[in-house]
N, CA, C and O of each residue as an XYZ file, in Angstrom:
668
protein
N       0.821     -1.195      0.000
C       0.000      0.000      0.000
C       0.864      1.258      0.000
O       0.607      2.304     -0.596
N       1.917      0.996      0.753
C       3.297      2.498      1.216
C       3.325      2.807     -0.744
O       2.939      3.858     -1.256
N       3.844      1.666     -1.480
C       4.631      2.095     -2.578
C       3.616      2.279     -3.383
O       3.963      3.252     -4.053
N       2.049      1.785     -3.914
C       1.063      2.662     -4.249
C       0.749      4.496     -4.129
O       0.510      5.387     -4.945
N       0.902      4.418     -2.727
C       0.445      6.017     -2.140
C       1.657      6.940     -2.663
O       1.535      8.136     -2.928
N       3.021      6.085     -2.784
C       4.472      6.593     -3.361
C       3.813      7.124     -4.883
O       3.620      8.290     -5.228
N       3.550      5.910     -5.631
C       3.809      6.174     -6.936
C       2.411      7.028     -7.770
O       2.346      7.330     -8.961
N       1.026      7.352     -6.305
C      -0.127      8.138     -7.056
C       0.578      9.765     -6.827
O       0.503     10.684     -7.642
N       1.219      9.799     -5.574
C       2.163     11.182     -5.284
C       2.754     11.659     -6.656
O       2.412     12.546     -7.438
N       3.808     10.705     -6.656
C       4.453     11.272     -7.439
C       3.996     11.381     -9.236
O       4.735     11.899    -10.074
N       2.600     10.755     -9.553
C       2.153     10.823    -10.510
C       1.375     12.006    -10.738
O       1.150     12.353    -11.898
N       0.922     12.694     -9.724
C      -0.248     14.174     -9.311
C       0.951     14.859     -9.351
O       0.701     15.965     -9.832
N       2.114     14.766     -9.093
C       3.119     15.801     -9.178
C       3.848     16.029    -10.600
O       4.430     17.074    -10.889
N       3.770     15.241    -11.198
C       4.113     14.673    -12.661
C       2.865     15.533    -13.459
O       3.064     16.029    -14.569
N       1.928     15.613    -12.951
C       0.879     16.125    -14.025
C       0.782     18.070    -14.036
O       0.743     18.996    -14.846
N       0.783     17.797    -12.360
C       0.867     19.181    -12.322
C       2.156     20.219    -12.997
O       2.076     21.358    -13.457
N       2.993     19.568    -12.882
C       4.441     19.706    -13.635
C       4.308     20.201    -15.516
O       4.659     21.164    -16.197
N       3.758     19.193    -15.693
C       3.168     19.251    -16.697
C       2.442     20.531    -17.059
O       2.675     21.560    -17.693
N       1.512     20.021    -16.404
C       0.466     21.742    -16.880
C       0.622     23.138    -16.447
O       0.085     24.170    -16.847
N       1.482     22.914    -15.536
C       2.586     24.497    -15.432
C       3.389     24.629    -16.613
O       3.441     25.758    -17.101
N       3.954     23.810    -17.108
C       5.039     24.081    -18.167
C       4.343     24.515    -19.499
O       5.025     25.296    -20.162
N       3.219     24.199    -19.994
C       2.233     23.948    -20.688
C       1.670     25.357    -20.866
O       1.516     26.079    -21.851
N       1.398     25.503    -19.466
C       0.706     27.072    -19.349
C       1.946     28.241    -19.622
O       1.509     29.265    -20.146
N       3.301     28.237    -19.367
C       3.642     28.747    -19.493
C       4.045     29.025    -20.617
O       4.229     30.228    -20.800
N       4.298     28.222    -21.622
C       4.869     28.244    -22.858
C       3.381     29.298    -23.885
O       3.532     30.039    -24.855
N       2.335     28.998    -23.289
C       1.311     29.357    -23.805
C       1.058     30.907    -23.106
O       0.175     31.602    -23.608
N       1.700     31.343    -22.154
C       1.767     32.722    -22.144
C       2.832     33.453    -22.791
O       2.841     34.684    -22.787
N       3.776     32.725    -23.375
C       4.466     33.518    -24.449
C       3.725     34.228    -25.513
O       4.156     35.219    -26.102
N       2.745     33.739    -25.691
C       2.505     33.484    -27.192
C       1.457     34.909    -27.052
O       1.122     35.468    -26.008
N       1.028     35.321    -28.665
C       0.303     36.965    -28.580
C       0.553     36.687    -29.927
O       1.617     36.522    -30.523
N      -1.172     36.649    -30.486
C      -1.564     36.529    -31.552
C      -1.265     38.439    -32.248
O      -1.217     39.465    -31.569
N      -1.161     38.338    -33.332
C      -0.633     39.717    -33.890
C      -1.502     39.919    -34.826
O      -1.888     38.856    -35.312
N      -2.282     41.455    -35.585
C      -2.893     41.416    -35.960
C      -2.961     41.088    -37.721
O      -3.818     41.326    -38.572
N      -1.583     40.418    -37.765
C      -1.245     40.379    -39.136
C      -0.967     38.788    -39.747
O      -0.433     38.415    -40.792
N      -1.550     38.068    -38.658
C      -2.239     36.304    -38.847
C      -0.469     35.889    -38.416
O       0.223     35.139    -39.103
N      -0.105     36.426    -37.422
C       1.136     35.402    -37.056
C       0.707     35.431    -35.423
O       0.010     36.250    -34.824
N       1.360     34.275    -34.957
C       1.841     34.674    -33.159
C       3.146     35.199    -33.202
O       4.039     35.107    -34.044
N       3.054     35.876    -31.911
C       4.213     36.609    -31.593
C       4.974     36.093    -30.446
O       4.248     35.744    -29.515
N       6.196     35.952    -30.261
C       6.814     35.590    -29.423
C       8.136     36.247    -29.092
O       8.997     36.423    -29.953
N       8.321     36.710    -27.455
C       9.174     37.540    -26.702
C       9.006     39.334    -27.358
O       8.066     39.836    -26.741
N       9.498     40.174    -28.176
C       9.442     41.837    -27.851
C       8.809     41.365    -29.036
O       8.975     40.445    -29.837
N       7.526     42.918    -28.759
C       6.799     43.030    -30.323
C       7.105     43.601    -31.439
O       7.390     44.798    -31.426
N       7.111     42.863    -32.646
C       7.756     42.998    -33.823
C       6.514     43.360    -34.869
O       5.375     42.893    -34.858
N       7.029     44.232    -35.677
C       5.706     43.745    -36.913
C       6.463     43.449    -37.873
O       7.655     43.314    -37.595
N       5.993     43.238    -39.413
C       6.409     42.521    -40.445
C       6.965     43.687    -41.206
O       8.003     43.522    -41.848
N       6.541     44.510    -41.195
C       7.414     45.890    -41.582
C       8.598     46.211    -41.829
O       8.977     46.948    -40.918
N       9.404     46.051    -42.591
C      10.552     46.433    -43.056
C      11.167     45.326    -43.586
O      12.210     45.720    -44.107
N      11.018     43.855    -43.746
C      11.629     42.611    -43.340
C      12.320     42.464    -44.614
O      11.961     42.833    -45.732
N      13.691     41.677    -44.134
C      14.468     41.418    -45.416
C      13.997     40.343    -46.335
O      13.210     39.668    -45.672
N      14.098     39.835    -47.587
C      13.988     38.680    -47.941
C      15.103     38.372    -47.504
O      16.056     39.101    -47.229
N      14.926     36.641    -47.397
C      15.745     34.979    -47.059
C      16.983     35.527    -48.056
O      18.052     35.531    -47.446
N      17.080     35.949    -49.318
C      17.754     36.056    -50.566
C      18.833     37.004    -50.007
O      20.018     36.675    -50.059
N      18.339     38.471    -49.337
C      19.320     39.187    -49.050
C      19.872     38.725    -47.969
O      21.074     38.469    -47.901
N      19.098     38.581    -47.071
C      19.815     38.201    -45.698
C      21.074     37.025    -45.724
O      21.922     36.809    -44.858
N      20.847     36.280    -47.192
C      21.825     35.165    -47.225
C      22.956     36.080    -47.177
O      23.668     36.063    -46.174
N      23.274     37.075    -48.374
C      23.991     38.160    -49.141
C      24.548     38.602    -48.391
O      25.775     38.568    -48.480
N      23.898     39.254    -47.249
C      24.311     39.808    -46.059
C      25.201     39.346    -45.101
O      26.005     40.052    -44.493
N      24.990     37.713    -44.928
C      25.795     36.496    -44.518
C      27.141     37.214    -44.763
O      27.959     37.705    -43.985
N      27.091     37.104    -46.169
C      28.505     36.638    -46.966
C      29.747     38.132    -46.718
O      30.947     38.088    -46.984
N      29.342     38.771    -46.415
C      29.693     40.228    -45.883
C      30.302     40.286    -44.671
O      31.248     40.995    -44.328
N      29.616     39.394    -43.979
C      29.827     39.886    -42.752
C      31.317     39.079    -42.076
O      31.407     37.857    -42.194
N      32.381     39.834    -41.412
C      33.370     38.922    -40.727
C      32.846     38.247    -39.313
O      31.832     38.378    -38.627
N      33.816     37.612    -39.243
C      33.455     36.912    -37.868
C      33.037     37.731    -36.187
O      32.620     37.220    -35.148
N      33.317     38.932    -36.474
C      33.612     40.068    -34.932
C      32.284     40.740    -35.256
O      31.583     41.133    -34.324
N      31.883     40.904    -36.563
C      30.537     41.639    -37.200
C      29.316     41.454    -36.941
O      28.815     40.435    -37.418
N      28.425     42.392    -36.089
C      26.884     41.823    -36.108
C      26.279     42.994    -37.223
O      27.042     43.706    -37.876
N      24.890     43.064    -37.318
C      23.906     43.913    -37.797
C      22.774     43.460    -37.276
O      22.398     42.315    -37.024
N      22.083     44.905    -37.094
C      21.018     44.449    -36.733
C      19.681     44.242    -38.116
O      19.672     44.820    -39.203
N      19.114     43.679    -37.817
C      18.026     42.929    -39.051
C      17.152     41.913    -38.471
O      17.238     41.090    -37.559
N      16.019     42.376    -39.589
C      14.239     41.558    -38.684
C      14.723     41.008    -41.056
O      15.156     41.336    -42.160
N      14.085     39.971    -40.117
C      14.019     39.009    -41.848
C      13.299     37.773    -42.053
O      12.928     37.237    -41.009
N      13.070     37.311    -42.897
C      11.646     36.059    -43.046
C      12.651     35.192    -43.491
O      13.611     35.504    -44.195
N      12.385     34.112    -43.054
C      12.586     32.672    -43.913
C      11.613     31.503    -43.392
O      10.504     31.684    -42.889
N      12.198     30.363    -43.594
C      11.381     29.324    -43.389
C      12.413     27.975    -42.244
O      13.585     27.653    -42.439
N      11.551     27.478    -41.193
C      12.292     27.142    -39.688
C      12.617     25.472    -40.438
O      11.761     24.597    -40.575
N      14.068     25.372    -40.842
C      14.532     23.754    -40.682
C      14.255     23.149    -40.060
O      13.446     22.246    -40.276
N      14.981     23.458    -38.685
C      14.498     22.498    -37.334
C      14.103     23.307    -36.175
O      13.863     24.509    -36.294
N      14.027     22.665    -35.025
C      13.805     23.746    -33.982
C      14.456     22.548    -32.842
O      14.319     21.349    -33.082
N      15.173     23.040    -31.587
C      15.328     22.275    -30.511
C      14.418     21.615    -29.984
O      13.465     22.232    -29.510
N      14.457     20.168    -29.920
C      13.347     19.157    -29.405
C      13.411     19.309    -28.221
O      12.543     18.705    -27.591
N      14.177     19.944    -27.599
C      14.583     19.250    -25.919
C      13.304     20.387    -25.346
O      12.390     20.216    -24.539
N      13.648     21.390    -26.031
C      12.852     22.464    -24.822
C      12.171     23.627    -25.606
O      11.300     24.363    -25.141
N      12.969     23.718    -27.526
C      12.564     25.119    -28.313
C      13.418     25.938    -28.188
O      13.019     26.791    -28.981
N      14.660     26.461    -27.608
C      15.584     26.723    -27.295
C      16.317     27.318    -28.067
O      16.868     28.255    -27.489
N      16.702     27.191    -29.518
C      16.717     27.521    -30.506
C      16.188     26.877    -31.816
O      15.675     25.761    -31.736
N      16.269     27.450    -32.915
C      15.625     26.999    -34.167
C      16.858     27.801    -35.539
O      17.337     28.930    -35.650
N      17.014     26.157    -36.612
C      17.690     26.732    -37.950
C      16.834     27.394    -38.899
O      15.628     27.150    -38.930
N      17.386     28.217    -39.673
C      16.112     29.102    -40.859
C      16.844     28.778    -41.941
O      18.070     28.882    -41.962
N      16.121     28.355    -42.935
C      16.961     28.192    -44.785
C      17.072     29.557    -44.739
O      16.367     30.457    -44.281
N      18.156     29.504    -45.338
C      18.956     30.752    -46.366
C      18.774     30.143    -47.828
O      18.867     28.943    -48.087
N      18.463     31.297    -48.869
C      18.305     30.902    -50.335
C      19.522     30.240    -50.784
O      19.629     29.442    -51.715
N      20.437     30.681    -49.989
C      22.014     30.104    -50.507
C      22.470     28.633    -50.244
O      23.598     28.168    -50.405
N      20.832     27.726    -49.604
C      22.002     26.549    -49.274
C      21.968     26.577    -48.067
O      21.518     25.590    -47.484
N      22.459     27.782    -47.274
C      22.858     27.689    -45.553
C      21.838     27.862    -44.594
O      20.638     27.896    -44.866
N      22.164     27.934    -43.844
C      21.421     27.829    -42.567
C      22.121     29.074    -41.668
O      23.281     29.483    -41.730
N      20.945     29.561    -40.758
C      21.051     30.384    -39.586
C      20.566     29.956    -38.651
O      19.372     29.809    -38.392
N      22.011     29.575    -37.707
C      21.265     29.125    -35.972
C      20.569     29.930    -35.461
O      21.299     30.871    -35.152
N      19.457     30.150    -35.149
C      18.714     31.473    -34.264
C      18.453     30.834    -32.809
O      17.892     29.763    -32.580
N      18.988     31.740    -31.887
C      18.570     31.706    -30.617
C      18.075     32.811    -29.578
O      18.360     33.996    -29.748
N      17.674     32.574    -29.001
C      16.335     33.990    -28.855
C      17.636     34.519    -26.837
O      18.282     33.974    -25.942
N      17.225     35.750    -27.287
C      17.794     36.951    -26.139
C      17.483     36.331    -25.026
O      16.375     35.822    -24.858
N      18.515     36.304    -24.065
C      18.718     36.555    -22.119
C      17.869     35.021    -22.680
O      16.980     35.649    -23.254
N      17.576     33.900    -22.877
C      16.391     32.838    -22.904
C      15.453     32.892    -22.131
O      15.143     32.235    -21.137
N      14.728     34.268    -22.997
C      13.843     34.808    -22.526
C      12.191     34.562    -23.193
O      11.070     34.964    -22.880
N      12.709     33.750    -24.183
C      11.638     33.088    -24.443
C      12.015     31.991    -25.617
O      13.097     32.150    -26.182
N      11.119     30.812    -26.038
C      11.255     29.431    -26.587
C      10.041     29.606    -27.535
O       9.012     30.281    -27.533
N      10.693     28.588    -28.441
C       9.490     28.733    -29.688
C       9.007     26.766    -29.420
O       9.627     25.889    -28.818
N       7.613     26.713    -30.210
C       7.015     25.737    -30.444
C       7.933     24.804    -30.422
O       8.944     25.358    -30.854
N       8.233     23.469    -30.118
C       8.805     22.384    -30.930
C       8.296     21.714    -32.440
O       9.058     20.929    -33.002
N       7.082     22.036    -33.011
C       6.121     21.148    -33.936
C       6.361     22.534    -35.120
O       5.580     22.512    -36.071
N       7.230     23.520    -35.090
C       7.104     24.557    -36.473
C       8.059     24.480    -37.405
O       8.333     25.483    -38.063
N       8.770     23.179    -37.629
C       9.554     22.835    -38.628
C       8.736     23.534    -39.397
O       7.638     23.941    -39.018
N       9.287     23.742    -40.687
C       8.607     24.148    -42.552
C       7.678     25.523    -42.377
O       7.082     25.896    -43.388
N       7.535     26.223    -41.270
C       7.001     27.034    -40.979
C       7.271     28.225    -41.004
O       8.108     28.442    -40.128
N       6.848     29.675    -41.875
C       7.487     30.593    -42.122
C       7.406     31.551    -40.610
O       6.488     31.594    -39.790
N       8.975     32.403    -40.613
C       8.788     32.836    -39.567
C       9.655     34.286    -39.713
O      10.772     34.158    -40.214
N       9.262     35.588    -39.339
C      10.098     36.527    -39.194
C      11.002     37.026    -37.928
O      10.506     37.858    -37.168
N      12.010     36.647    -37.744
C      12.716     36.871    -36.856
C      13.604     38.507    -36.773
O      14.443     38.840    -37.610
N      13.098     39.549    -35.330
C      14.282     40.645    -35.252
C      15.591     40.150    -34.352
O      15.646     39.401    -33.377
N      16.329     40.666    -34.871
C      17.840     40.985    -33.618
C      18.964     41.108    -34.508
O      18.856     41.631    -35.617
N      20.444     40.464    -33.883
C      21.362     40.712    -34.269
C      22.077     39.447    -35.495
O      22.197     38.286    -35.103
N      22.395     39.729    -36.577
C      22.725     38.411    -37.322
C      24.754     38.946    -37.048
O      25.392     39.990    -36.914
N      25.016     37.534    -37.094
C      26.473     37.663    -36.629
C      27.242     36.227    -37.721
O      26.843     35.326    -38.458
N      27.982     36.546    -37.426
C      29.225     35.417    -37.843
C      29.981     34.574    -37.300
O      31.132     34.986    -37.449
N      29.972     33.230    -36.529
C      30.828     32.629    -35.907
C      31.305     31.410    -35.646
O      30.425     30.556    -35.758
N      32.461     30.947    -35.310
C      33.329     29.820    -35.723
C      32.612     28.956    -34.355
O      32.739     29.311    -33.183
N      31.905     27.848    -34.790
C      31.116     27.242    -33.543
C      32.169     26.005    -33.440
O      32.725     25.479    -34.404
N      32.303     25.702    -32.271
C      33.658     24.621    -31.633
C      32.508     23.444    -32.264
O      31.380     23.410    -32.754
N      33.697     22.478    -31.863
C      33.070     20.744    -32.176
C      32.151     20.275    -31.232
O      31.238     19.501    -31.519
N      32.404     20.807    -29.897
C      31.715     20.646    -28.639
C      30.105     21.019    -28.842
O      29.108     20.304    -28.943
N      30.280     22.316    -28.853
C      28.893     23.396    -29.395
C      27.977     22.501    -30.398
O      26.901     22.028    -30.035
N      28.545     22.311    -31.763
C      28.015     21.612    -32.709
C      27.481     20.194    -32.625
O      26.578     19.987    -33.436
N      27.844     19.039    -31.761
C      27.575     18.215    -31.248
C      26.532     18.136    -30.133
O      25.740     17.194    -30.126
N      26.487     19.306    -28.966
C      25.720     19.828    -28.132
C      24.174     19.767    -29.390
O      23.241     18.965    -29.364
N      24.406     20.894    -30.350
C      22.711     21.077    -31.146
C      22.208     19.681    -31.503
O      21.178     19.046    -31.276
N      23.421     19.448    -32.192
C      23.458     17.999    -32.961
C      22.196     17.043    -32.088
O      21.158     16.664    -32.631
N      22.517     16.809    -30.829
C      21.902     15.527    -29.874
C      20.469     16.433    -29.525
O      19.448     15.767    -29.354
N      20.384     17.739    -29.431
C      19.574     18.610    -28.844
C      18.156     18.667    -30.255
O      16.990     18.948    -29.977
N      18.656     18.325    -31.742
C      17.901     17.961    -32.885
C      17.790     16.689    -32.928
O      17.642     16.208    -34.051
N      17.824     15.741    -31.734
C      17.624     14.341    -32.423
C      18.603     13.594    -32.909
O      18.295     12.430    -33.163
N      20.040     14.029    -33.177
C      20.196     13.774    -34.243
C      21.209     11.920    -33.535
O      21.285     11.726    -32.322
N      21.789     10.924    -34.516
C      22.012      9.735    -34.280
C      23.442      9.708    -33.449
O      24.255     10.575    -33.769
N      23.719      9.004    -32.661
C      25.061      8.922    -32.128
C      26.378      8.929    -33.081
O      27.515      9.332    -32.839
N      25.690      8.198    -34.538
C      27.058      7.776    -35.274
C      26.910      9.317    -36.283
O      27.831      9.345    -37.099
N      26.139     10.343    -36.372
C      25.622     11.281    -36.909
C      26.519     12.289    -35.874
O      27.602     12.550    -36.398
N      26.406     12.713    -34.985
C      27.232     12.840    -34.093
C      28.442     13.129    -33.829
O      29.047     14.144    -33.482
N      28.848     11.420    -34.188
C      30.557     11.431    -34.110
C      31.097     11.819    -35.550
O      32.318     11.971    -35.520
N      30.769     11.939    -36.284
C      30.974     12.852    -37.461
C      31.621     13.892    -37.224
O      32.710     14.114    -37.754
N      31.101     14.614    -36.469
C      31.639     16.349    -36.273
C      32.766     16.161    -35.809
O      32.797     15.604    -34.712
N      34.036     16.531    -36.433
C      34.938     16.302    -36.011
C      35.918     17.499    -35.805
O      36.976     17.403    -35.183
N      35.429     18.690    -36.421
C      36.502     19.840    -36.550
C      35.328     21.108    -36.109
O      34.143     20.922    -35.831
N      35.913     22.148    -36.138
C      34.726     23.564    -36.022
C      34.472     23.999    -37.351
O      35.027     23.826    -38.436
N      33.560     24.560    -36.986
C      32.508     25.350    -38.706
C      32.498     26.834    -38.686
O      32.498     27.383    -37.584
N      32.492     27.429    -39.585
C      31.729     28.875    -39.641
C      30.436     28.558    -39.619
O      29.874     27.649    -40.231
N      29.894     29.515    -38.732
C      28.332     29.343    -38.627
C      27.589     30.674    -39.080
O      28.501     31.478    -39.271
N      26.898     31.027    -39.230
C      25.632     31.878    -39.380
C      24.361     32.074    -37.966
O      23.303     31.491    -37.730
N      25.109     33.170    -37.270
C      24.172     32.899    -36.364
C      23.136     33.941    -36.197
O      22.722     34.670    -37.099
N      22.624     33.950    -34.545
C      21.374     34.791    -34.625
C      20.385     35.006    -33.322
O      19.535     34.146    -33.091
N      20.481     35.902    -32.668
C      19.909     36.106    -31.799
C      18.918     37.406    -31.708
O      19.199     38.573    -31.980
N      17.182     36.651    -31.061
C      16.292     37.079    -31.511
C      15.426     37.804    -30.464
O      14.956     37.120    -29.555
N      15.194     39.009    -30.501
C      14.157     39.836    -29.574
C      13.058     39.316    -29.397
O      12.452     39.157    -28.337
N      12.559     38.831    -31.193
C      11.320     38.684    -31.376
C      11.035     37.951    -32.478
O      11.417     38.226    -33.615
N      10.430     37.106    -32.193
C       9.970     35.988    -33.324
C       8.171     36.214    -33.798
O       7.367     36.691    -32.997
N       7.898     35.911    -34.776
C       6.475     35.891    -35.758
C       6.617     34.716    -36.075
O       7.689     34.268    -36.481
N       5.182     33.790    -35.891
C       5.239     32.749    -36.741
C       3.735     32.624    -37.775
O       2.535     32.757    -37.533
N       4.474     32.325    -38.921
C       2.869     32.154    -39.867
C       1.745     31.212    -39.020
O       1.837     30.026    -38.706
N       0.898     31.955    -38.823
C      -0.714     31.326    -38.442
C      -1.148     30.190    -39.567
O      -2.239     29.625    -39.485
């Protein structure tokens, strides 16, 4: 009976757990009047780069270099573990790690293929093997997928005030 009364405890605590986390992720969110949700500082769609330039812009930039820029593309992946960050196609082929300010706020896990306008700073930087392996397991990705990474990359990165996602 002891290890019953143990395991209904800790199952009511398991739920409630649950629906705090649940609720909270769902007070991020602030529908915008232009058919997106909004997530962390409010952004509108106003000024936004195309995917095309922002690649362009990439290619410009050195490694010490930010700019600031709000720009559209479309979300590769997004962190399974928690939303934590999310990749965006570039027209060029590449990818931009985006990860959102102070982690002050998390996007959906389920908005793969999903268009999204992101503001903040786009930057340039040489991500270690460590780092890259860290996303790597944090996307799912396979142990022998993984041990692949063997050297550091130039990356395309990105940190975000404010995210829009297509409704």
């Amino acid at each position: 009976m002891n290890r019953f009364n143990i395991l209904l405890i800790f199952f009511f605590v398991f739920l409630g757990a649950r629906a705090q986390d649940s609720q909270s992720l769902k007070a991020d969110e602030k529908m915008s009047s232009e058919g997106y949700i909004s997530y962390g500082a409010e952004i509108d769609s106003d000024s936004t780069v195309a995917t095309a330039e922002m690649g362009e812009n990439y290619q410009v930039l050195k490694v010490t270099d930010t700019a600031q820029v709000k720009f559209a593309a479309t979300v590769a992946e997004v962190c399974q573990a928690k939303g934590c960050w999310m990749k965006l196609k570039l027209d060029n082929g590449q990818q931009t790690m985006v990860r959102f300010k102070d982690y002050g706020f998390f996007m959906p896990l389920d908005i793969a293929g999903k268009e999204v306008i992101v503001n903040g700073k786009a930057f340039v930087e040489e991500m270690s093997v460590e780092d890259q392996r860290h996303y790597a397991k944090d996307a799912g990705k396979t142990a022998e997928e993984i041990a692949k990474i063997t050297s550091p990359k130039k990356t395309y990165g990105f940190v975000a005030d404010g995210v829009l996602v297509k409704n």
